[in-house]
GUTI-690990 format. One record per atom (N, C-alpha, C, O): x, y, z. Coordinates in pm, whole numbers, plus 50000, padded with zeros to 5 digits. Atoms other than C-alpha are relative to their C-alpha. Last residue first. Layout:
BEGIN
XYZ
...
//
This chain:
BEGIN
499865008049854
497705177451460
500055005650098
500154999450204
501345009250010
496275196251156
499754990350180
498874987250259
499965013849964
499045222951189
498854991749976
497924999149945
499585009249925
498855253651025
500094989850039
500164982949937
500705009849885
498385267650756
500384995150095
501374988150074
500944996249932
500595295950581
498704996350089
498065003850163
499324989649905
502485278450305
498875009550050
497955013249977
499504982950111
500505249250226
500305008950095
499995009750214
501214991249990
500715220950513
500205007449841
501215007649771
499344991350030
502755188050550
498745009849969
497585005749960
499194992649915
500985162650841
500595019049909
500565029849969
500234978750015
497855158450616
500995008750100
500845020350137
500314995550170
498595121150605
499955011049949
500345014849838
500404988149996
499855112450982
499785006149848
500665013649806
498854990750051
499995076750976
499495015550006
498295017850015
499514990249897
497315060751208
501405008349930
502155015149999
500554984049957
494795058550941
500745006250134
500515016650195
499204997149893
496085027650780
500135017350037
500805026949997
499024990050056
493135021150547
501065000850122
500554997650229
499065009250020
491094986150617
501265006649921
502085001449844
499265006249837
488354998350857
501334996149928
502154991350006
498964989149907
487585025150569
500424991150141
501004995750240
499805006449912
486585003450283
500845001850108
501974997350127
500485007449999
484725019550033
500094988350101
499244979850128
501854997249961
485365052950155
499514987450001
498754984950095
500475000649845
489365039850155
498825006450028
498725008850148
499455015250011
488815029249742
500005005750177
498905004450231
501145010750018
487515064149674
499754982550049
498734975650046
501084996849913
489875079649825
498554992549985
497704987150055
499855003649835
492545063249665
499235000950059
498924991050124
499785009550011
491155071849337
499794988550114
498984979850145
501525000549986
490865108449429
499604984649945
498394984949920
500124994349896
494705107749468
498174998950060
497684996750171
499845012949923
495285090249170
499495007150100
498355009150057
500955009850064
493165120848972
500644988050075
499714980650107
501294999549950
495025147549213
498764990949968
497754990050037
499345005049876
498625131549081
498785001950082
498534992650159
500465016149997
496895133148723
500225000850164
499174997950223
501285004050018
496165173248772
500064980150026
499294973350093
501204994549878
499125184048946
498864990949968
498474982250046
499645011349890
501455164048663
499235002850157
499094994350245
500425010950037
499255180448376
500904987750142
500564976550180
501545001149951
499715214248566
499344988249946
498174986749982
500474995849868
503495215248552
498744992150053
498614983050135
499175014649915
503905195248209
499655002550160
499104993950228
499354992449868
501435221748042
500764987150095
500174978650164
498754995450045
500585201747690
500625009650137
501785013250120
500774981650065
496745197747806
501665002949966
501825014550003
498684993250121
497635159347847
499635014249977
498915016749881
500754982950029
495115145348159
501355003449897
502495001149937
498724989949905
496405106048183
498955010549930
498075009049846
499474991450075
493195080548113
501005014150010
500485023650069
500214985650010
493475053948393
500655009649862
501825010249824
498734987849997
494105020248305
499285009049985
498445010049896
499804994750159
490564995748385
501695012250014
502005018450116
500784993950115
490504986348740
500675001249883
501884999649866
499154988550094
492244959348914
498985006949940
498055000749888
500394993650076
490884939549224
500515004849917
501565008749968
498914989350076
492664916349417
499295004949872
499344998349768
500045001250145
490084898549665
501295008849965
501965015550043
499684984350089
490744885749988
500154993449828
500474983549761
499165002350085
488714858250121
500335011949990
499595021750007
498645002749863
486354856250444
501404995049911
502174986249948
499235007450056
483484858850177
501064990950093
501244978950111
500975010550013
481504877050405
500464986549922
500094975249954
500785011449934
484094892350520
499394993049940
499884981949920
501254998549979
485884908750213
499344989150079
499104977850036
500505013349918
489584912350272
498535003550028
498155011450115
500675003549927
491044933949985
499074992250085
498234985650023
500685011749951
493574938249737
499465003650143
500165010050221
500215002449860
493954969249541
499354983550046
498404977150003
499595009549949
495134980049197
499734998450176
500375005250257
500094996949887
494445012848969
499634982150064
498794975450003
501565007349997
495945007248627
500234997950182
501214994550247
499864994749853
498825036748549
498334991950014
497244996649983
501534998449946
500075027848169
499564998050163
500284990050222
499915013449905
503365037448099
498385001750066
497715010250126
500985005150050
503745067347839
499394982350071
498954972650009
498965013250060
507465070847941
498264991449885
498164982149804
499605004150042
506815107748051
500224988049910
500914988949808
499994990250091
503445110648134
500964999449936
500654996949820
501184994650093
503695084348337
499625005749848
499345000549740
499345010950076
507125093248492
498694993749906
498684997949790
498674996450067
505985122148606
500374989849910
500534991149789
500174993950071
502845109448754
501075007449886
500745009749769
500605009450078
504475084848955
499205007549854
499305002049744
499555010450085
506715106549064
499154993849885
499224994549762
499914998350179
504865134249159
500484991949925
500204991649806
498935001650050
504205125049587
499675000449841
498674994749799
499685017950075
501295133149747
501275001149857
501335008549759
499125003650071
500945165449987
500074989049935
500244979850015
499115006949960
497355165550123
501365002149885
501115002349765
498745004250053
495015194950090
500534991650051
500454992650174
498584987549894
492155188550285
501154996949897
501564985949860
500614992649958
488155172850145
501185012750018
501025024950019
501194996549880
488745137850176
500215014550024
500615016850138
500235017049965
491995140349987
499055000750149
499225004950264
500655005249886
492775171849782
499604990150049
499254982249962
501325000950048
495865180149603
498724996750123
498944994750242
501075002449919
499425194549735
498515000149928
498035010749887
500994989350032
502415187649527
498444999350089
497844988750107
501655003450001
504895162549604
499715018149971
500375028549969
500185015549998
508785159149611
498764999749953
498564991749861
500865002450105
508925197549577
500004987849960
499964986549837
499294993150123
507775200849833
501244998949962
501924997150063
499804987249993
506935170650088
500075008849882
500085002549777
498234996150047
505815137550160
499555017650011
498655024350062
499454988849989
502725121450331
501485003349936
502534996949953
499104997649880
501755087450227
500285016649990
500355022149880
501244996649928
498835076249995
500585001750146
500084998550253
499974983250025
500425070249675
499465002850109
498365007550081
501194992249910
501865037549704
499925011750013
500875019050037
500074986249920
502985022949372
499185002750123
497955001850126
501354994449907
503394989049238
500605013650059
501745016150099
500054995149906
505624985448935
498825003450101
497815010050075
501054991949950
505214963448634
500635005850096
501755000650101
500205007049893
507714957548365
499005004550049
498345012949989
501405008549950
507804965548003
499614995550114
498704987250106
500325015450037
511564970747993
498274992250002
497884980950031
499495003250136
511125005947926
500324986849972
500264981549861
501165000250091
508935008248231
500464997749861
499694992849779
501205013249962
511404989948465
498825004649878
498164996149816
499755012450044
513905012548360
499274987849992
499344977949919
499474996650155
512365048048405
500434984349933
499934980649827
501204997750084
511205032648734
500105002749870
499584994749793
500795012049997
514285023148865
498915000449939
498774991849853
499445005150074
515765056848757
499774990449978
499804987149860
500114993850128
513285076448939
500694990749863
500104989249756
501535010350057
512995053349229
499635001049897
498904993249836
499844996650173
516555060349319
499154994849944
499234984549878
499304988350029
516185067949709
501015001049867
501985008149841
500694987049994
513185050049727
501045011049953
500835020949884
499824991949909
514795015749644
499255014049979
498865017249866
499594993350001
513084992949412
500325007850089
499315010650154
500304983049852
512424964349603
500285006149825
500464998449732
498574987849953
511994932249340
499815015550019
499115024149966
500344979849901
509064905949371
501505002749978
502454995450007
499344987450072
510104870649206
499925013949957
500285020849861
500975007750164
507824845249340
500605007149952
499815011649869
499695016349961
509934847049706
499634993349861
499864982049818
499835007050119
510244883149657
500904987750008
502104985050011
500704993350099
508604898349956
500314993749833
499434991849749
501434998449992
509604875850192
499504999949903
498954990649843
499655015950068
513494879650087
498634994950010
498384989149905
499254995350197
512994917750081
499644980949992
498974974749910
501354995050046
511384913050470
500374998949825
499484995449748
500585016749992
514994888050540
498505007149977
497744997849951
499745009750102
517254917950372
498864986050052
498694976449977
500464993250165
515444948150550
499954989149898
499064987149815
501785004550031
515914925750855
499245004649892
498215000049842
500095007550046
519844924350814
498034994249987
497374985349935
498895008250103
520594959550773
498734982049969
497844980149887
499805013849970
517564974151024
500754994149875
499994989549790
498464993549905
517355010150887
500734987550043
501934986450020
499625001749861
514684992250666
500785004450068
501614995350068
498895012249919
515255002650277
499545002950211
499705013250277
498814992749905
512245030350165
500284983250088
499614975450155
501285003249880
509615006349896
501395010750081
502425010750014
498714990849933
509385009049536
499725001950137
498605004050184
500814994649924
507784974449390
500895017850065
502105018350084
499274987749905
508534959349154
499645003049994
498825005249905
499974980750006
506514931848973
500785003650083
501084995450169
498794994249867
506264890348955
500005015349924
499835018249806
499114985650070
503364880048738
500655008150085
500165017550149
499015002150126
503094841648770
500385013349946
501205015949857
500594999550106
500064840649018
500694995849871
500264988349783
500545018350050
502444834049305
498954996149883
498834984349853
498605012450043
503914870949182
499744988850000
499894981949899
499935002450101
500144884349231
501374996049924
501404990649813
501655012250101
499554869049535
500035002549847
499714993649769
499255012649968
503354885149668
498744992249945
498884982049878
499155002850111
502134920249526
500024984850000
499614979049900
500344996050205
498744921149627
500664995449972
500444985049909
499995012950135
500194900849951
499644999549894
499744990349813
498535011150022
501824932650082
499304983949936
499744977549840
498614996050118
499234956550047
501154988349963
501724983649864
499105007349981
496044937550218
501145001149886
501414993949790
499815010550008
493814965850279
500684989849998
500934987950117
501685002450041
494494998750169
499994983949982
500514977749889
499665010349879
498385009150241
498435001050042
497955008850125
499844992849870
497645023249855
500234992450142
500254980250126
500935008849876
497195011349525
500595007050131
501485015650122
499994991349933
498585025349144
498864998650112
497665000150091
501475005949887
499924997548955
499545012250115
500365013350207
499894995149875
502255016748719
498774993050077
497584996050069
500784997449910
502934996348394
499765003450150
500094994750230
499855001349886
505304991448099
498674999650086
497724995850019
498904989149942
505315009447789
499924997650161
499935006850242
498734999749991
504394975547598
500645009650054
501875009450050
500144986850049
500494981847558
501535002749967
501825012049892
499465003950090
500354943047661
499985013549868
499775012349747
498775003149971
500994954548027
500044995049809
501164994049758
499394992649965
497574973848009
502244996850015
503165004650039
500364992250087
495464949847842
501385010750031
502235011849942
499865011150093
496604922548110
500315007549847
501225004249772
499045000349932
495734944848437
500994994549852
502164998349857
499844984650036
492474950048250
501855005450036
502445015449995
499594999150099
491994916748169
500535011949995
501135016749899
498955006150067
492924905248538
500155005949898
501295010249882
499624988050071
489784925348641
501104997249994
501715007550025
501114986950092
488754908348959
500635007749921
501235017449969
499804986150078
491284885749151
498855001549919
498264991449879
500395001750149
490784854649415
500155016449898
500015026649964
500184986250080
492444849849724
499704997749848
500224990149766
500254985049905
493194825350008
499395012349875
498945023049916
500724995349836
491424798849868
500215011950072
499445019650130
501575000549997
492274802149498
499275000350171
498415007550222
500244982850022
496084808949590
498415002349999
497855010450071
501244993649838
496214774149728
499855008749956
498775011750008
501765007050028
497574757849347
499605004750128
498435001050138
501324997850138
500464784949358
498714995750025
497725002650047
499615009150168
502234778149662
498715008349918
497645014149934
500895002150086
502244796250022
500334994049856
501494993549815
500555013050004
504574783050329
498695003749909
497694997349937
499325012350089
507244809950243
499394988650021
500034978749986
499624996350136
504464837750280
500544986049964
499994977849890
500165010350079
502934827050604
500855000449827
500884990649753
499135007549933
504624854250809
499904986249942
500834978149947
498244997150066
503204879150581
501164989150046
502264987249994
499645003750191
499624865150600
501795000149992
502644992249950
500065015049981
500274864350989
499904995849863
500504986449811
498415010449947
500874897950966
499974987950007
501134984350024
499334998850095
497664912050765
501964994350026
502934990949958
500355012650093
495384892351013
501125000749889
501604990749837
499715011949931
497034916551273
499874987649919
500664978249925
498405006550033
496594943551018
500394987050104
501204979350052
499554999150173
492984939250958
501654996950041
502314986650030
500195019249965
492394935651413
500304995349785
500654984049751
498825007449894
493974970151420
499834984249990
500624975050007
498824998750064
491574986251135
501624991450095
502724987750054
500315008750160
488514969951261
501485004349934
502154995449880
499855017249928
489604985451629
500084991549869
501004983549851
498265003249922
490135020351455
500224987650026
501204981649982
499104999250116
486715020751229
501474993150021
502124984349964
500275010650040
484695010951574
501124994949867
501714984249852
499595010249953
486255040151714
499904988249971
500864981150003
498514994950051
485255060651429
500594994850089
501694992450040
500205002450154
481645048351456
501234998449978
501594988549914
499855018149951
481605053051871
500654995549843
501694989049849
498655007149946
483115087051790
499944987150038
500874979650069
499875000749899
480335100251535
501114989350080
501544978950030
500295013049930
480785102151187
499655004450187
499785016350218
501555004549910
480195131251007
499824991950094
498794991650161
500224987849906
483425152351027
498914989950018
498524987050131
501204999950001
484685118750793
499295011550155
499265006450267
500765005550103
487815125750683
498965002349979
498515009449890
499634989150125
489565155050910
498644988849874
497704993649812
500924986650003
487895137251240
500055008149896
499145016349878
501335009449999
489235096951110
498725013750014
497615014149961
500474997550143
492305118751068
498884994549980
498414997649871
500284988250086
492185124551430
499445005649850
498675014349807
500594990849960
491565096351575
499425012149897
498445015349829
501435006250043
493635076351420
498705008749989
498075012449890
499614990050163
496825101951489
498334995149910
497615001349831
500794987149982
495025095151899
500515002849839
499915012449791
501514996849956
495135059151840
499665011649984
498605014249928
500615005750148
499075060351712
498315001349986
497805007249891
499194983250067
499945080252060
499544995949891
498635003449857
500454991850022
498195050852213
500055016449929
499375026549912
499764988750043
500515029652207
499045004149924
498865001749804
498554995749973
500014999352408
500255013449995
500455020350095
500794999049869
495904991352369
500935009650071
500635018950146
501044989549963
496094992852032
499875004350135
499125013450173
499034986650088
499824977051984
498335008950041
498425019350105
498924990049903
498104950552241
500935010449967
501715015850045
500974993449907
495344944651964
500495005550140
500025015050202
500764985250018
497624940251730
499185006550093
499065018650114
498724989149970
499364913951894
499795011549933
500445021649961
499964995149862
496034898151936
501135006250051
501315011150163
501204986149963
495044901451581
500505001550144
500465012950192
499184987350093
499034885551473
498475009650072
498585021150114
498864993549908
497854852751730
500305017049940
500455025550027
500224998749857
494464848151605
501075007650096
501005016750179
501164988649957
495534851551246
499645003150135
499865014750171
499414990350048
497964827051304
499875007049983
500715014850027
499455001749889
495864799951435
500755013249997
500515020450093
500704996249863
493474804151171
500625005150095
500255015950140
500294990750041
496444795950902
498875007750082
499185019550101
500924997250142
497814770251051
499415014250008
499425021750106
501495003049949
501104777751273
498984999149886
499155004849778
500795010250004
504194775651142
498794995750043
498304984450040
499745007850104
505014809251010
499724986850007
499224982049905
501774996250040
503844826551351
500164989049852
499404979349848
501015009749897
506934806551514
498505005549911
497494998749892
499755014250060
509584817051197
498404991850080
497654983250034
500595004550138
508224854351215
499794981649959
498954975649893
500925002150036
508814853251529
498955006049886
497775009049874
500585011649927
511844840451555
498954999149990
498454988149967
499885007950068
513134867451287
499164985650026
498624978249945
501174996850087
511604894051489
500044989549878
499094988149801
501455003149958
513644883251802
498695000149874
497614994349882
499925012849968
517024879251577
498455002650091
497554997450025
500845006950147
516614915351372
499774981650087
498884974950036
501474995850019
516954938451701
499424988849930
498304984149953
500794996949889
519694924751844
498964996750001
498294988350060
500475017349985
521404915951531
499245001850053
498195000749990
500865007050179
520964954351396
499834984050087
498734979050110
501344997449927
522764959451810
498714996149855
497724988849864
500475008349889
525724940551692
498575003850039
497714995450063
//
């Protein structure tokens, strides 16, 4: 009863942002972002902070400026999501255009599959769903909703062009399978985890824990790992979906220190990709929450 509770207001408005045009909708999702900025502030101050671990140089108008640009991004980035079941194929050109298809293309016709390796950088959720209305549906691995029936109506969202979850809590096996069938998978590498889930490399500068999977498996299955991000470039006032070239894996025959080393090569990837476009990283997660033994806190 209380799952209904929760899932029937968020369903509504999803359905009310869903019919509005596409302007209109944006407007509304920035200004309910902009009362999540104003609301909870506890998220502001994690902003904050890592915005002080990244860039030491900036100054606080700069890094405030970063925060607001990053709040009024996802607001635009909800109203995409709420539009989903009113997008088609032939519009895709307006809202979004891709860069580096062949490489995305090269890499899937290698036959050991493919790891898309992108981050909560920009506009995550319609990479996948723009590149399913494209014609190349992928899995994705994502942690199930606690919410029963809203997990199932975000899932149904998400693969409307024929997106499928992998669950988190068998991502190993999903993945192993998906690459032996040639499939794709998107990955996000750019969340806090733990030992020995993750291994700690550097990111902007501070150890961060980042998860081994993807690297593991990789190396294992021989699955090619092509770096993937969509993004909303003003001037344009389009998002793009970029792909780079497949990353070359590190092989020195040490399995240990060859899965340290690639997981620090996505890792510096990422970083590179939120330098280039730091209003449009989600900087209120806590990223450098886990420590090496003997540091302390960050927060």
């Amino acid at each position: 009863m209380r799952e209904q509770l929760e899932y029937l207001p968020v369903r509504a408005a999803l359905a009310a942002m869903g019919s509005l045009p596409r302007p209109a909708a944006r407007g509304v999702g920035q200004a309910i972002a902009a009362g999540f900025y104003w609301g909870h502030r506890r998220l502001v101050r994690v902003a904050r902070r890592n915005l002080e671990i990244a860039f030491p140089e900036l100054g606080g108008e700069v890094r405030e400026r970063i925060i607001r640009g990053l709040y009024r991004h996802l607001g635009r980035q909800m109203a995409e999501f709420c539009l989903f079941p009113r997008d088609r194929a032939e519009a895709l050109p307006r809202l979004m255009r891709t860069e580096g298809l062949e490489h995305y293309l090269e890499a899937q016709g290698r036959g050991r599959g493919v790891l898309v390796l992108t981050a909560h950088l920009g506009a995550w959720e319609l990479s996948s769903f723009g590149h399913s209305l494209a014609g190349y549906p992928m899995k994705y691995v994502v942690r199930p909703l606690d919410n029963r029936p809203l997990n199932a109506l975000v899932n149904r969202y998400r693969g409307m062009h024929g997106n499928q979850p992998i669950p988190k809590t068998d991502f190993a096996r999903g993945l192993l399978a998906a690459m032996a069938a040639n499939e794709t998978v998107g990955i996000l590498l750019d969340q806090n985890t733990y030992p020995p889930q993750g291994v700690f490399v550097p990111f902007f500068g501070q150890s961060a824990c980042t998860a081994i999977g993807p690297a593991k498996i990789a190396l294992r299955t021989g699955a090619a790992v092509v770096p993937g991000f969509t993004v909303w470039e003003e001037r344009e006032q389009q998002y793009v979906l970029r792909f780079e070239p497949a990353l070359e894996l590190i092989r020195s025959g040490d399995e240990d220190r060859d899965v340290a080393d690639n997981t620090a090569l996505f890792t510096q990837v990422i970083e590179r990709w939120v330098r280039r476009y730091p209003e449009q990283w989600l900087w209120v997660h806590r990223r450098w929450k886990a420590r090496p033994a003997g540091e302390g806190s960050l927060y």
